[in-house]
N, C-alpha and C positions, 0 to 999 in steps of 0.2 A: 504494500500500500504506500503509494507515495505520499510524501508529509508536503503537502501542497504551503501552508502557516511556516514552511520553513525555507522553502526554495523561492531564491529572489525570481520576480516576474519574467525578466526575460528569457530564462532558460525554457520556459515552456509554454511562454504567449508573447504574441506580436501583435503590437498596441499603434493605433490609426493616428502615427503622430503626422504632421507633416513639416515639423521644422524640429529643430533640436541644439544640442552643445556639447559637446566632448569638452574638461575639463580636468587636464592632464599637473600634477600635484605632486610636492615635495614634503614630506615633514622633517624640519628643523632640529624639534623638539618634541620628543616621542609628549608628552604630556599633550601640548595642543593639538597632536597626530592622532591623540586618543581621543579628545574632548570633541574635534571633527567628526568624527565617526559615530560616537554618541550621538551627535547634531541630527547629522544627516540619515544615520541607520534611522530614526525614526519616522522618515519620511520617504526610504526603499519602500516599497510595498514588495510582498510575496504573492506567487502565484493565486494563494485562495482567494487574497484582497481585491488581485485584479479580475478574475472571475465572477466576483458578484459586481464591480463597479466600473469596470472600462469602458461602459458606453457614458457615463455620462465623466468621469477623469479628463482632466485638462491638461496634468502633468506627469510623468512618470519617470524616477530616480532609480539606476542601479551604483553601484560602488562596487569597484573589486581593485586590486591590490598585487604588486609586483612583489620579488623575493624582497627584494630591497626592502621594499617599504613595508614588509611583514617584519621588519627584523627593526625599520625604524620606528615601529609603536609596539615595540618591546619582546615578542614574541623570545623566547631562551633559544638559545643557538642547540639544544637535543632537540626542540621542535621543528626550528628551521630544516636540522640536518634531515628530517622525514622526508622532506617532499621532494617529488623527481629531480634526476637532475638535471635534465632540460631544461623545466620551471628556473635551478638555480642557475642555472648558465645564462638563461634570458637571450631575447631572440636572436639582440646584436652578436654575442657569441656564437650564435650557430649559423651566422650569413653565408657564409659560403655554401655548406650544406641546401640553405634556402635559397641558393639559387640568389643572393641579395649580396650583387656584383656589379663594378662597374657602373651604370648612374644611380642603379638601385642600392649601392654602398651605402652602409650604415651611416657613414662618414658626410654622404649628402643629404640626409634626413634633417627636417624641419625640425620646430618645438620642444627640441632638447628630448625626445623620444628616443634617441639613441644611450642619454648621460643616465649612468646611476645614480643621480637624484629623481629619478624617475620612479615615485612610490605610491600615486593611487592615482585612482581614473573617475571621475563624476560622470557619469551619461544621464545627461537631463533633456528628456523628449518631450517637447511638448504639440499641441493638438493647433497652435495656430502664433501668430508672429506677435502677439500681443501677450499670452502664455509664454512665449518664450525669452520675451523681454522681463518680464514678472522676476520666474524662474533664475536669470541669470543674478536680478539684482540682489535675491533673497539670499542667492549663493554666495554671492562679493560679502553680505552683510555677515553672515555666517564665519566666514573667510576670515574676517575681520575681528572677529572676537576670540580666535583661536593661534593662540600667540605660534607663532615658527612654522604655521603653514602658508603653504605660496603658491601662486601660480605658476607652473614655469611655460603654460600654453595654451590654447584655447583654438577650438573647432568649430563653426557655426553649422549648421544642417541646414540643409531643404530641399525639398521635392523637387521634380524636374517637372513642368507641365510636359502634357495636362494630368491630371491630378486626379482623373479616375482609376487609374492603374499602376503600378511602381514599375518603373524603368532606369536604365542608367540613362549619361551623358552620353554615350552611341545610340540609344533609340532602342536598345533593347528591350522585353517584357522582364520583369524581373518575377521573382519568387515563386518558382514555378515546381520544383522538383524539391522537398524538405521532407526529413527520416520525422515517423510517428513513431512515440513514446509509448511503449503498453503499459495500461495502466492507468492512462491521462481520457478514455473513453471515446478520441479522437478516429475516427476512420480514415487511412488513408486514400490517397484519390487512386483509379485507378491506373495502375504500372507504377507507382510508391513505392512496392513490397508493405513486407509486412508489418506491423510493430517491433520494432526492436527493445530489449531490455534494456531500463532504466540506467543500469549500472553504467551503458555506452556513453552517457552525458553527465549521469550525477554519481556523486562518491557516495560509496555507502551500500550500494543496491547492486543485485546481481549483476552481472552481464552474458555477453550472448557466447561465451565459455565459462562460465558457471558463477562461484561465489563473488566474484571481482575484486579489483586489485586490493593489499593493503591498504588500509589508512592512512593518510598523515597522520598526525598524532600532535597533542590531543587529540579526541574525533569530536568531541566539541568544534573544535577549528576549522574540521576536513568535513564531516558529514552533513550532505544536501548540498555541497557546492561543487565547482568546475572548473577548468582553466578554459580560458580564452585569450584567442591568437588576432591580435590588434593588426589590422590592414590597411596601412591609408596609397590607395592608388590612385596616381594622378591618368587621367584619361586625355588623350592627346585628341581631339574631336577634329581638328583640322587637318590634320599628319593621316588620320585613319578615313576622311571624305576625298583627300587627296588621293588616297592607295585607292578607293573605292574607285575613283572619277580614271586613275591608269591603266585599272584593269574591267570597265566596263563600259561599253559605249554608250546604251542605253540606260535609262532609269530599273529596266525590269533585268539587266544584267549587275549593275551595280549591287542591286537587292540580292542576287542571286548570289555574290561575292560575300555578300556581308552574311549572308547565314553561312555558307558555305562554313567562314572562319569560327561561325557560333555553333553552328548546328540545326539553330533554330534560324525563321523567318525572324523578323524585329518586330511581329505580332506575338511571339510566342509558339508560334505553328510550326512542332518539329517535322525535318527533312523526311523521317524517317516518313511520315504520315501524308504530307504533303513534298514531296522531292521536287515536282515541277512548279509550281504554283504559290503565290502565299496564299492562306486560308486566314483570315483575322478570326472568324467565326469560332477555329477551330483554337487559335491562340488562345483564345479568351473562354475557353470551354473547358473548368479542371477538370470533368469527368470523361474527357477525353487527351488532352495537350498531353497529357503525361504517359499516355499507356502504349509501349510500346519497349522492342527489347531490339540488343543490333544481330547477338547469333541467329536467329533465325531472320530476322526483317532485313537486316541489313551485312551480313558480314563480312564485305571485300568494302565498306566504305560510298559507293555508289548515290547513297543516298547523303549522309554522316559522313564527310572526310574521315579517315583513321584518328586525325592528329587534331578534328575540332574541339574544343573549349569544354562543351556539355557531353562528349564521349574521354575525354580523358580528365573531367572531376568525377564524371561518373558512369565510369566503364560499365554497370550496371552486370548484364548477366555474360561478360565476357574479359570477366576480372575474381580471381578470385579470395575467397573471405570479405565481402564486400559488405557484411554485417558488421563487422569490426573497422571498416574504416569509414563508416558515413560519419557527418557534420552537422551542427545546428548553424545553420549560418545566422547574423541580424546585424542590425547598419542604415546605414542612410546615405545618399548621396550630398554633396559641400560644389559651393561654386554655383557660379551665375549659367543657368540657361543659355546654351549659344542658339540662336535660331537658325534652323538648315537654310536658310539663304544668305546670311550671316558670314563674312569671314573671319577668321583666327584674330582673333583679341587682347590671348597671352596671356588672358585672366586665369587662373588653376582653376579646376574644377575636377571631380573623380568621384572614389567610392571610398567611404571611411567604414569598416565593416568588421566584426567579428566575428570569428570561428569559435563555436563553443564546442568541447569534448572532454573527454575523461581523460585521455590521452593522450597527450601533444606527438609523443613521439611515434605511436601507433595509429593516429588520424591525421592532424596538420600537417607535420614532418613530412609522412609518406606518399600526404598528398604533393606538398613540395616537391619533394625531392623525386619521385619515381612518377606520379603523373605530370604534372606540370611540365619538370624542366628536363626531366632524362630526352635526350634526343633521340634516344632509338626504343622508344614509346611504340609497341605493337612491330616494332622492328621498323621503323619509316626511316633510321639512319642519320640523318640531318633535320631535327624537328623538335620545337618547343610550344608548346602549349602559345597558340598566336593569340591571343588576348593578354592573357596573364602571364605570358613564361618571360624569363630572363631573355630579350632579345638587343643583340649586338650589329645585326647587317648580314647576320654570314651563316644565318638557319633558313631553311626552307618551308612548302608549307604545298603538301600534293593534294590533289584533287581527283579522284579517277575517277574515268571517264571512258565510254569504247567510242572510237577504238584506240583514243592514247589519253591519257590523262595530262592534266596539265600540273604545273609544277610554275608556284613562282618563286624567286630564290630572291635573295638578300632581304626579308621581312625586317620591316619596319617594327620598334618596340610601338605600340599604341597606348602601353601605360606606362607609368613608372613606381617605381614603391619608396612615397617620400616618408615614410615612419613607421612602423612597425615596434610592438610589446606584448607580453606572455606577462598576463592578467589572472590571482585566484580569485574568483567571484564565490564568494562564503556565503552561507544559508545563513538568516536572520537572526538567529542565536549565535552565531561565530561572528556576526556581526556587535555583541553585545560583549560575545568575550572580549574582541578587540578593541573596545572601548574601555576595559576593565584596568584599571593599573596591576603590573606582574606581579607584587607581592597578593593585592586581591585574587588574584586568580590561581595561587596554592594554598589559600587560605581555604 
């Protein structure tokens, strides 16, 4: 039975904000590091909260916390030594591994994301640009009373019109394809699979090879929460309508490029279901967009490039233990709307996004490292995940096709990775421990 009054809201509901703020935080002095937490833990809501209140909430707070910053509001170094060591390595340490090379270097990252003062994270979503003006002031004031805490950055959110559907800055459909929890009484849509065990996202609860992992320790500390893998990618929207405009002469060939690298149409309408044609009907239809497999519908690629974006985050049924490495994803898109008639501006804009899982280095990691960025992905030789992969000029990116497939070479990077952090999002009572001074808490 999941303890719904203990797991923070986002691991298990997506709440209809449309503007938001990342609020990226140093503590000084573990005291005011604590007294913060106290503050603001009572204004996280947990899953149950948001359950009975979401439709009429205006605002919605999560808080989670790096190794750093677990050790700077006190926690004893036998409890830090518990947790992964990936967790304690933090993301910047495993850049190379992730593929986060070259522009995507640690080293070029924004907002002090990359510095080990880098000790909590505010996610304050709110429902409209008036809320979110509110939210931020309440937090400055908050900020202020709590002696040795700082900002060292700050992230604004918002939708991309129009504002009936979530998409990125390329005109994508978003949120289309997310792992259902058993247990949460959620059905997934069809071609989802099936519920997977609890244990895969939250600590404490089986998983889908039995008891699951140890605890951190305390389990005060560790149980009902998760790590989360911080993404902020810049989307190059002019760089990627320019590639479209070289390799398509018409509008309905352009189209045909840009899913190609997706998988899907920018309706959401995957290749596999519609391979000639967009279908928006069918984009926009979860009990159909989703249901589909590539071993039997699609297996030489024909429809689905081998090396598209949505076949290698989610090789589906021609990948294996694919119960073990699915993702909670959640996020929001940052940056000004460019309008498709619009040229290059220069202004950033992208995806600020977390990965939530049980295990960074058996989910995130392996998504990195072996789907994303391995170039010989399905055996293609020269090939990086063309949305998201580390790209330099000198990967390629096939298409096949009878009777010759086509192949274009030196791909353009279309994103960049300007920050990235390995966040523990703690369940509402770990939130309380942490607010507890460390003699209180062996007391």
């Amino acid at each position: 039975m999941l303890e719904y009054d203990d797991i923070q809201y986002i691991l298990l509901t997506r709440v209809p904000a449309l503007t938001g703020r990342y609020e990226f935080l140093s503590f000084r002095n573990p005291a005011g590091g604590r007294a913060w937490v106290g503050s603001i833990g009572e204004k996280v809501q947990s899953a149950a909260e948001i359950r009975a209140s979401v439709d009429n909430d205006q605002r919605w707070v999560t808080v989670a916390f790096t190794w750093n910053g677990l050790r700077a509001l006190g926690v004893d170094e036998a409890s830090l030594a518990t947790f992964p060591e990936e967790f304690k390595q933090g993301m910047v340490a495993r850049a190379e591994m992730l593929g986060d090379t070259g522009e995507n270097d640690p080293k070029n990252w924004v907002g002090s994301l990359a510095s080990p003062d880098l000790h909590a994270i505010a996610i304050l979503f709110a429902r409209d640009a008036a809320e979110h003006r509110r939210c931020q002031l309440e937090h400055e004031n908050l900020i202020a009373q709590c002696e040795g805490v700082e900002v060292l950055s700050a992230l604004d959110l918002q939708a991309t019109p129009p504002f009936d559907y979530a998409h990125d800055h390329f005109g994508y459909r978003d949120r289309l394809s997310q792992p259902i929890i058993e247990g949460t009484g959620e059905t997934p849509t069809p071609g989802s699979g099936a519920p997977l065990k609890p244990g895969e996202f939250i600590l404490g609860y089986p998983d889908e090879a039995g008891p699951g992992a140890k605890l951190p320790q305390p389990e005060i500390l560790s149980r009902n929460g998760s790590y989360m893998a911080y993404r902020r990618l810049q989307e190059h929207v002019g760089r990627f309508r320019d590639f479209l405009g070289q390799h398509g002469k018409t509008t309905e060939e352009r189209e045909l490029v840009a899913a190609k690298l997706m998988g899907r149409w920018r309706s959401g309408a995957p290749l596999v279901l519609a391979p000639d044609k967009d279908d928006p009907a069918l984009g926009a239809d979860l009990q159909r967009n989703n249901d589909f497999t590539y071993k039997d519908m699609d297996p030489r690629g024909y429809a689905v490039p081998l090396g598209a974006h949505i076949r290698r985050m989610n090789p589906r049924d021609t990948a294996a233990n694919m119960n073990r490495r699915r993702m909670i994803r959640r996020g929001a898109t940052y940056g000004p709307h460019l309008p498709e008639d619009a040229p290059e501006d220069g202004a950033e804009r992208g995806i600020a996004a977390f990965v939530i899982c049980a295990s960074l280095i058996r989910q995130f990691e392996f998504a990195q490292n072996v789907w994303v960025n391995d170039r010989n992905f399905h055996e293609l030789g020269n090939e990086r995940d063309p949305i998201i992969g580390s790209q330099d000029g000198t990967f390629e990116f096939k298409i096949p096709k009878r009777p010759i497939r086509k192949k274009i070479t030196g791909l353009p990077a279309f994103t960049t990775v300007r920050g990235g952090a390995y966040f523990f999002l703690p369940g509402i009572k770990a939130l309380r421990y942490l607010a507890t001074p460390a003699d209180a808490r062996r007391a």
